[in-house]
KOLLO-835288 format. One record per residue (C-alpha): x, y, z; residue number from 1; residue in three letters. Coordinates in steps of 0.02 Angstrom, whole numbers, m for minus. Layout:
N
PT	u	v	w	zavo	kolti
PT	X	Y	Z	NUM	ala .
...
//
This chain:
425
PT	u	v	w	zavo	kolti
PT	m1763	154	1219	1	unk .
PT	m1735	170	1407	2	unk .
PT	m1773	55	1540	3	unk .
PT	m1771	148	1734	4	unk .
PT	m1775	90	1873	5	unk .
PT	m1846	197	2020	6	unk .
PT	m1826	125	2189	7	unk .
PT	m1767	172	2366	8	unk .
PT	m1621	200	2452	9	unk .
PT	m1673	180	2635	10	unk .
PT	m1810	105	2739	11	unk .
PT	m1955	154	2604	12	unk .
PT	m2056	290	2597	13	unk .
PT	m1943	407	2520	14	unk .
PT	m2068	475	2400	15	unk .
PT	m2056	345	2246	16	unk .
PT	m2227	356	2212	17	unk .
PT	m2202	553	2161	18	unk .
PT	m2033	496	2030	19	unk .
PT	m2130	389	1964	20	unk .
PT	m2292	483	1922	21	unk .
PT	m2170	633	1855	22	unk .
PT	m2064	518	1738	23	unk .
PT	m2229	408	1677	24	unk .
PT	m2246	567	1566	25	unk .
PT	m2142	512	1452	26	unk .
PT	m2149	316	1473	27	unk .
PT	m2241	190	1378	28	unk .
PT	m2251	47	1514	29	unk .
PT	m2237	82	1700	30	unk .
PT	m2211	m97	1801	31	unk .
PT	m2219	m157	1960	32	unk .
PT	m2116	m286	1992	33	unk .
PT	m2113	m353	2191	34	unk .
PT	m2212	m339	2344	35	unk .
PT	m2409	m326	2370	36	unk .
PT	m2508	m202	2454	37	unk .
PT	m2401	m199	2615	38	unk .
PT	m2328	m13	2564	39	unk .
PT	m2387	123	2480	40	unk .
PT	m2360	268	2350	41	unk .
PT	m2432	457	2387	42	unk .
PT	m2473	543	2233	43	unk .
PT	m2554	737	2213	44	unk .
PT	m2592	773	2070	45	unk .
PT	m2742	870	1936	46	unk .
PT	m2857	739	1998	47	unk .
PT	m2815	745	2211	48	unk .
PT	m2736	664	2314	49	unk .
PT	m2712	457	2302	50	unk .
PT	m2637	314	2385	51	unk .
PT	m2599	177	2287	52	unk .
PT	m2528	9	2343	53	unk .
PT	m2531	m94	2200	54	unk .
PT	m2542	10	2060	55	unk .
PT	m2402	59	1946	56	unk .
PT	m2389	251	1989	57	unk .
PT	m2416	272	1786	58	unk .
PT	m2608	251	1808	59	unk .
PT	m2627	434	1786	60	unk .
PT	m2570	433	1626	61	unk .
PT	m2665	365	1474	62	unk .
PT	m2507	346	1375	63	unk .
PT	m2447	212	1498	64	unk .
PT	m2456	35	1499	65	unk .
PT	m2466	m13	1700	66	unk .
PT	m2401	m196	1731	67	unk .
PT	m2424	m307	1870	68	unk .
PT	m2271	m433	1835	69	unk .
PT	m2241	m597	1891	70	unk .
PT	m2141	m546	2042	71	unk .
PT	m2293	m463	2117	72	unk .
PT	m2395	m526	2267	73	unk .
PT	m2554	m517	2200	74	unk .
PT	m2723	m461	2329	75	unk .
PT	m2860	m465	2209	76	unk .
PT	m2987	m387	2340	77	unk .
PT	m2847	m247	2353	78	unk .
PT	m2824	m219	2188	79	unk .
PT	m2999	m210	2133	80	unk .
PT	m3023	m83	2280	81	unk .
PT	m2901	35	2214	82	unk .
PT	m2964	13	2021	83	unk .
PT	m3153	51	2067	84	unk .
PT	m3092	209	2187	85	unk .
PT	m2963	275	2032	86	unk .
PT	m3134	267	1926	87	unk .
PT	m3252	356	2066	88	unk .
PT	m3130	502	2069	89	unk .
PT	m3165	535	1902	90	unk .
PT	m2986	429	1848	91	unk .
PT	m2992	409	1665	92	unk .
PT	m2969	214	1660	93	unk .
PT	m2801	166	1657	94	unk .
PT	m2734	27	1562	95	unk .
PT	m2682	m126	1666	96	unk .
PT	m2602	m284	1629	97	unk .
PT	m2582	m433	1762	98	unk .
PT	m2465	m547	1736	99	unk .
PT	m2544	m743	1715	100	unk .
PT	m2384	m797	1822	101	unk .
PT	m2400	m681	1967	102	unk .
PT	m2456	m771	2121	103	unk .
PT	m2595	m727	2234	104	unk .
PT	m2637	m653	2405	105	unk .
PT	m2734	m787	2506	106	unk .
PT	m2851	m776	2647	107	unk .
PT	m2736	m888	2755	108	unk .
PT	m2592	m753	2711	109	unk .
PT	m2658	m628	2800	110	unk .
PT	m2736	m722	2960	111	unk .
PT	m2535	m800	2992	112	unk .
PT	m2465	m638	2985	113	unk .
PT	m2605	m582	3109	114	unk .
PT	m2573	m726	3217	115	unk .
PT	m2404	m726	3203	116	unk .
PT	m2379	m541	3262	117	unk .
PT	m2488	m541	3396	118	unk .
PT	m2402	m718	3461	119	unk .
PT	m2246	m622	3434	120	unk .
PT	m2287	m492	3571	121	unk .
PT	m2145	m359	3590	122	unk .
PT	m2035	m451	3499	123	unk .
PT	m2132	m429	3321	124	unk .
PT	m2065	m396	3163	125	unk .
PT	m2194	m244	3135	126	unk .
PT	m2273	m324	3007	127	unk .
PT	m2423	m228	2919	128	unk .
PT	m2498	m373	2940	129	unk .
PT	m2538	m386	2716	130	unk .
PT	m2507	m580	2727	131	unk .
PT	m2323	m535	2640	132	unk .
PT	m2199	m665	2737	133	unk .
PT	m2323	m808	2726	134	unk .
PT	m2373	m785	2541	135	unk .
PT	m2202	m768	2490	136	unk .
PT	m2158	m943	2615	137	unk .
PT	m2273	m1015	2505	138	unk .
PT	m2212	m948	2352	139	unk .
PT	m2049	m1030	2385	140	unk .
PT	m2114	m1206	2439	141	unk .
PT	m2203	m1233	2308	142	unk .
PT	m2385	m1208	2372	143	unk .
PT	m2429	m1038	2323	144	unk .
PT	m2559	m999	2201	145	unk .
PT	m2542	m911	2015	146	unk .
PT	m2659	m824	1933	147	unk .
PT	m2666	m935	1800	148	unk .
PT	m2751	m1082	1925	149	unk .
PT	m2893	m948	1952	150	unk .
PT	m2962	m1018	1799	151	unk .
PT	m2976	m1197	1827	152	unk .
PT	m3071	m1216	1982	153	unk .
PT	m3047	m1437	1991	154	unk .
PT	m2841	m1374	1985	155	unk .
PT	m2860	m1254	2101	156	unk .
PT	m2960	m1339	2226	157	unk .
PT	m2831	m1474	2227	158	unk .
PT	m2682	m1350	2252	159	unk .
PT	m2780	m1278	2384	160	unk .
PT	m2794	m1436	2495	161	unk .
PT	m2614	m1443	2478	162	unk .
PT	m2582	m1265	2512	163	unk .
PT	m2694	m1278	2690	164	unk .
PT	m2645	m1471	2752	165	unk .
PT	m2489	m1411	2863	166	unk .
PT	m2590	m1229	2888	167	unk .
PT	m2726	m1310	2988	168	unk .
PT	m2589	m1406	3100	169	unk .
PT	m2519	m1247	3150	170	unk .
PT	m2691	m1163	3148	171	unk .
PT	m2768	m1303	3293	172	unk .
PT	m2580	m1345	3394	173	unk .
PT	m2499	m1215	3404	174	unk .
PT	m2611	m1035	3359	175	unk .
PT	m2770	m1149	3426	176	unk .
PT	m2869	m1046	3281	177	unk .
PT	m3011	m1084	3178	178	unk .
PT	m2967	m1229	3038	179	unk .
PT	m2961	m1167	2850	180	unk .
PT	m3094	m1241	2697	181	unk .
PT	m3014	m1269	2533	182	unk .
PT	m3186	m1264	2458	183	unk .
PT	m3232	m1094	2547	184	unk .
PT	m3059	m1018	2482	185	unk .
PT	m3098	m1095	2293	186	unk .
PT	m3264	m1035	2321	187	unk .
PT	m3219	m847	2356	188	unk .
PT	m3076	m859	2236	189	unk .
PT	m3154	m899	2074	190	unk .
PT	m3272	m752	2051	191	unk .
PT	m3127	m627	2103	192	unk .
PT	m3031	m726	1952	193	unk .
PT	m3157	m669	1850	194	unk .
PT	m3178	m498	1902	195	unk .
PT	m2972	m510	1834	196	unk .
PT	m2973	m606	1690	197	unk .
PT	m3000	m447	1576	198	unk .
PT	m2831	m380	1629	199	unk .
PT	m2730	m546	1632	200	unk .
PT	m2609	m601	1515	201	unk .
PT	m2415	m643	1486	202	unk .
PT	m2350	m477	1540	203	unk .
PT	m2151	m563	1506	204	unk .
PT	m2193	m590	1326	205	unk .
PT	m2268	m387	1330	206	unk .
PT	m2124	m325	1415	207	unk .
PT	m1998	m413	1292	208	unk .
PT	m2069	m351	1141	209	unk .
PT	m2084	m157	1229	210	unk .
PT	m1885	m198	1222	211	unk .
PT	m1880	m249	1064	212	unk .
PT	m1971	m93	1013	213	unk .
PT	m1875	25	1109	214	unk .
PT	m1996	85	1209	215	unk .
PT	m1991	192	1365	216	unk .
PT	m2004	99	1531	217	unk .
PT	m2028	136	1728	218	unk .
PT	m1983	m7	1840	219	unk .
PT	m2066	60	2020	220	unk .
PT	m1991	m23	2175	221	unk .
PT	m2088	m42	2341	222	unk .
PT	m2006	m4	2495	223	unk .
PT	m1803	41	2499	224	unk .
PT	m1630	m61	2513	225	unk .
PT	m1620	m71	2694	226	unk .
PT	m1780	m183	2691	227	unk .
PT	m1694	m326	2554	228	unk .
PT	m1705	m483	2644	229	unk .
PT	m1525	m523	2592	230	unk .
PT	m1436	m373	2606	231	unk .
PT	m1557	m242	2742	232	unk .
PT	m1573	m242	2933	233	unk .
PT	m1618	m407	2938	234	unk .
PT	m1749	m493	3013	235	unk .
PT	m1820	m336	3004	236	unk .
PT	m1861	m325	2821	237	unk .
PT	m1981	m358	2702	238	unk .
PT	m1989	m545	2606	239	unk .
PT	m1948	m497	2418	240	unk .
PT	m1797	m385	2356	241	unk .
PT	m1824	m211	2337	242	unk .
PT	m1663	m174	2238	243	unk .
PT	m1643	m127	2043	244	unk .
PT	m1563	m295	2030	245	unk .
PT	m1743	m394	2053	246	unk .
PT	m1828	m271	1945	247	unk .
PT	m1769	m372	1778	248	unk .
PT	m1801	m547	1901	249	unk .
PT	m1972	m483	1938	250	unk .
PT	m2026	m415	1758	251	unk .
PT	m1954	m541	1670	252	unk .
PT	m1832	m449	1583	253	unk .
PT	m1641	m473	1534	254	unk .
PT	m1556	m385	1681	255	unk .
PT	m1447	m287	1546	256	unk .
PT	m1585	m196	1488	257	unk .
PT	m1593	m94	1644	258	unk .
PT	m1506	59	1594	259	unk .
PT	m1539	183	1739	260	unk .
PT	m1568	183	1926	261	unk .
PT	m1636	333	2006	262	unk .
PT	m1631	299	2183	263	unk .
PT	m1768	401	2306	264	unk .
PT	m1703	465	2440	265	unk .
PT	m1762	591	2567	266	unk .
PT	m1668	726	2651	267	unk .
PT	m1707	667	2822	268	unk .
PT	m1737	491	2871	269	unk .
PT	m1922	406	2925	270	unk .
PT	m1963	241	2953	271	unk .
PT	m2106	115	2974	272	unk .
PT	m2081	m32	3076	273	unk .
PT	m1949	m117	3179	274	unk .
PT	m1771	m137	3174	275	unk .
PT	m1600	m26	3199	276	unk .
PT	m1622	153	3169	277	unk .
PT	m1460	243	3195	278	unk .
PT	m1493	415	3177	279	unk .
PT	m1686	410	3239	280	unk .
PT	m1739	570	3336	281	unk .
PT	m1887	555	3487	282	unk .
PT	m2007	665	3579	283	unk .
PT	m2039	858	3510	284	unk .
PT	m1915	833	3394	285	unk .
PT	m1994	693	3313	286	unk .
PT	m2145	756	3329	287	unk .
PT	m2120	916	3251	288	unk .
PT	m2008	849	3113	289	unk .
PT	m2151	705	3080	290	unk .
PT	m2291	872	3088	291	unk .
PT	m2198	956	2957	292	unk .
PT	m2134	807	2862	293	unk .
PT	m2235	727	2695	294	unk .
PT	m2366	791	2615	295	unk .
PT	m2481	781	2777	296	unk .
PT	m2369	716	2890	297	unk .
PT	m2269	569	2912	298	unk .
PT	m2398	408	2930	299	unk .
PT	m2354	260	2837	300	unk .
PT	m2501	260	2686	301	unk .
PT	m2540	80	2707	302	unk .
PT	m2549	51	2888	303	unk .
PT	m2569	247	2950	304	unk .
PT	m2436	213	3106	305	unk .
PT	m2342	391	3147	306	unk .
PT	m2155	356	3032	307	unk .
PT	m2010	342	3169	308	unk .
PT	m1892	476	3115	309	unk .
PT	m1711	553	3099	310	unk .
PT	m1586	660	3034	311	unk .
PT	m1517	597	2850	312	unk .
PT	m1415	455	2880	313	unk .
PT	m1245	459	2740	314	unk .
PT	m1196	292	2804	315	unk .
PT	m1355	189	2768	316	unk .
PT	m1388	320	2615	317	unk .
PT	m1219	284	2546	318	unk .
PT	m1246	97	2570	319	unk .
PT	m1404	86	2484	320	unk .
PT	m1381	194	2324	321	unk .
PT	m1207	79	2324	322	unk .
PT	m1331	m92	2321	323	unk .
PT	m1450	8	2208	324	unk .
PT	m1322	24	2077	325	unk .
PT	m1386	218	2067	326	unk .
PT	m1337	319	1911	327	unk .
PT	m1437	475	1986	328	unk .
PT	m1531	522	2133	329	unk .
PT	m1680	597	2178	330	unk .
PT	m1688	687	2332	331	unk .
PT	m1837	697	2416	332	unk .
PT	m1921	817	2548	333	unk .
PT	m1807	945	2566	334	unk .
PT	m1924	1099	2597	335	unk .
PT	m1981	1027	2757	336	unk .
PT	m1805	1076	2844	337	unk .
PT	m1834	1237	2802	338	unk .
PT	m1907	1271	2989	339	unk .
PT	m1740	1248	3052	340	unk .
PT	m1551	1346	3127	341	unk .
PT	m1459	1196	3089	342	unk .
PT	m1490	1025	3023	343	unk .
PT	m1399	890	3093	344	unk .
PT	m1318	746	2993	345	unk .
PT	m1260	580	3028	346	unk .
PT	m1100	543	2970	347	unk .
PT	m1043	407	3031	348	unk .
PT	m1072	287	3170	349	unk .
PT	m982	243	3333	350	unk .
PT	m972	74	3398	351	unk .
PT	m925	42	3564	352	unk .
PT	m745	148	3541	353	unk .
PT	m734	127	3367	354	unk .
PT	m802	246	3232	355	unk .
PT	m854	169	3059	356	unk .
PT	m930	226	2884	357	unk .
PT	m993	44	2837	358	unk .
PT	m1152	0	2846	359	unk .
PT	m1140	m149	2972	360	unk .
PT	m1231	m294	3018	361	unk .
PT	m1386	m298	3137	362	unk .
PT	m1317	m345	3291	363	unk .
PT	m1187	m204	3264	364	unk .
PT	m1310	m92	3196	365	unk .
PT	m1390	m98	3369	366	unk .
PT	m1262	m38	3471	367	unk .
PT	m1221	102	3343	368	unk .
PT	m1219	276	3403	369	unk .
PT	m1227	431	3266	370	unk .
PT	m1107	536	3238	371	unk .
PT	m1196	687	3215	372	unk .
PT	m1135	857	3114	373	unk .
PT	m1249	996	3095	374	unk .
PT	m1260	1101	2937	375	unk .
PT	m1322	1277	2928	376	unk .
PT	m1508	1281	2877	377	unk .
PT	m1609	1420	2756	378	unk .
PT	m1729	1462	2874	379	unk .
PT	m1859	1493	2721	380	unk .
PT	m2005	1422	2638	381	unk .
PT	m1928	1353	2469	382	unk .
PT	m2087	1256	2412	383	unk .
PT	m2114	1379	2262	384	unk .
PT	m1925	1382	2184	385	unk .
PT	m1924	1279	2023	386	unk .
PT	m1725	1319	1973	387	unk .
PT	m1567	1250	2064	388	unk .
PT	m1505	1438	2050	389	unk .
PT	m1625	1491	2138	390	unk .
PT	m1619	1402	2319	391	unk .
PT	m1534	1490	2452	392	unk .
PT	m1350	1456	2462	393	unk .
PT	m1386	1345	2617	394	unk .
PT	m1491	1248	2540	395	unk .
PT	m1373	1216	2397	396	unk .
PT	m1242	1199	2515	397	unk .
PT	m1345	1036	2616	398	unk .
PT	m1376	964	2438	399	unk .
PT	m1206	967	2402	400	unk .
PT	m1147	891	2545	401	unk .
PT	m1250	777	2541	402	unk .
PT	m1200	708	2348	403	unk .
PT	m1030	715	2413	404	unk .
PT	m1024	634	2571	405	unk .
PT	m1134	488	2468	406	unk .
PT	m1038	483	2320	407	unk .
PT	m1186	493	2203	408	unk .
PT	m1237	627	2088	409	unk .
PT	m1413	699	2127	410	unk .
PT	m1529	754	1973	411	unk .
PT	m1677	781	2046	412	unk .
PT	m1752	907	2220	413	unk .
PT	m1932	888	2271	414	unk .
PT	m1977	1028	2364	415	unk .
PT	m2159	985	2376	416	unk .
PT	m2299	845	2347	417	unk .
PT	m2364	926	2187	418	unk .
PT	m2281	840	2028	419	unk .
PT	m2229	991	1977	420	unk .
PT	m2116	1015	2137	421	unk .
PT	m1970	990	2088	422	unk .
PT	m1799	1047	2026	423	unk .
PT	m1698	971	1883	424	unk .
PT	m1473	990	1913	425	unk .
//
């Protein structure tokens, strides 16, 4: 039996999706386990190329068990939308289990974070605007909705009066917005119910007895360490935990059962969104690096906004496979560089006179300069080479220094979208 953990060392998008669909080969449950459809997974594969945002990355596989868990912020209209496009690409139909305790998506969700933003002017948080920070404010007053109320429409009207009555204050005073209906919501919310109900049950009481059995199981993160509410570039984050730690939290799982942590990583940095960005990169240089970058270029797949992007970053890498609690990484990406002389690296930070290897706090991070060292590149197309042996001695050479100057030992290369892409050390 082995429980894993994939999830992300950095600001997201460091090519999770990919792990996970390689590794659900052999695994008898992949789960997600936090966050809605705010971020997404790229995956190539025999049948294209797909996007998915709230599916488990094992829905390719008909061996796997794909679990929504209670942890999960649950958009019905979202998820249904990526179910019906799996089966018009000719998808065999996956199977899918929801979890009767995750909590739900609403309408209001999504119109606060649009409101909110655009009251926010320059100073947003760079939201995708998915409804995320309200649902999950909700969540943790008491006033959000589980699935489980779906199915008792006199219940559900009643926690929806409950959930709107300080909404429509802010909605008239202070956004001067249309007011919400409780009985529109309930209205619109019990067919979708329905349309669930075949894939709902108690995914905790599943996922214990896949332990019991010693089965093989994928826990996928969303998004990377540097976006944990608690311990990322805070306010700038995302509002759930994307670390390894939450995984047994958000599944419902003793957290000693999680045995390994592969932690994504890419060998370059991107990022969606706001915040500090130490070792970000601008004009051509961006621009070509974000050209080359991906699998088509690097725009976030849930909101399509061009990635900010920069040189690999050992300080913030370092500091996320250390909250991670990585036992291997995978690193990501790393036949894009192949275009150039030298690849810089941050490898360390300067602030004000001093010069630091901790990862520090926001403020701080804001007046952080990179130390930059450049490495000698390959200056060769390395998308076909399958063996470790094989890569030019450059290329070793960055990989190296990389798992040095981190301190974490990395198993797995991608050198291209395709699943088969990659190289096993």
């Amino acid at each position: 039996m082995s429980v894993t953990a994939i999830v992300g060392g950095n600001w997201g998008d460091e090519g999770k999706g990919k792990m996970t669909d390689l590794l659900a080969k052999e695994a008898a449950y992949v789960v997600r386990f936090q966050g809605g459809n705010n971020a997404g997974h790229t995956i190539m594969n025999q049948y294209g190329k797909f996007q998915l945002h709230l599916l488990p990355s094992g829905v390719f596989y008909q061996n796997a068990t794909n679990i929504l868990a209670p942890g999960v912020a649950l958009n019905i209209k979202g998820f249904l939308d990526e179910y019906e496009h799996l089966m018009s690409r000719g998808v065999p139909a996956p199977q899918i289990k929801i979890s009767h305790r995750a909590q739900v998506i609403l309408p209001q969700h999504v119109l606060l974070d649009q409101y909110e933003e655009a009251r926010l002017g320059t100073k947003k948080f760079g939201s995708t605007q998915s409804g995320i920070a309200p649902f999950y404010a909700d969540k943790y007053s008491k006033i959000g909705i589980q699935v489980n109320d779906l199915f008792t429409p006199d219940r559900l009207l009643d926690k929806l009066e409950r959930n709107i009555e300080k909404k429509n204050v802010l909605l008239q005073h202070f956004y001067k917005q249309p007011l919400l209906e409780a009985e529109k919501i309930c209205d619109d919310l019990i067919p979708l119910g329905h349309r669930i109900k075949p894939f709902v049950c108690d995914t905790t009481k599943v996922m214990n007895e896949a332990i019991a059995q010693q089965k093989n199981i994928l826990m996928e993160g969303q998004l990377g360490a540097l976006k944990d509410p608690d311990h990322g570039i805070y306010p700038m984050t995302t509002s759930s935990s994307p670390l390894a730690g939450f995984s047994a939290i958000g599944a419902g799982i003793p957290a000693t059962s999680i045995q390994h942590v592969v932690t994504v990583v890419k060998a370059y940095s991107s990022c969606v969104g706001a915040g500090p960005f130490v070792s970000e990169i601008f004009g051509e240089e961006a621009a070509q690096l974000r050209h080359l970058g991906g699998d088509n270029g690097e725009y976030g797949a849930t909101t399509g906004r061009p990635r900010r992007m920069g040189w690999f970053d050992v300080v913030a890498t370092r500091y996320g496979c250390t909250l991670q609690g990585t036992t291997e990484v995978a690193l990501s990406l790393l036949d894009v560089l192949g275009y150039l002389e030298n690849i810089p690296v941050c490898t360390a930070y300067q602030i004000n006179d001093t010069i630091t290897q901790a990862f520090p706090v926001t403020h701080e991070l804001d007046l952080a300069k990179p130390v930059i060292e450049p490495l000698p590149g390959w200056q060769r197309d390395i998308s076909h080479i399958r063996s470790y042996t094989d890569l030019p001695m450059e290329a070793k050479n960055y990989v190296n220094y990389i798992e040095n100057a981190i301190g974490f030992p990395i198993k797995y290369i991608s050198v291209g979208p395709e699943r088969d892409a990659i190289i096993m050390r």
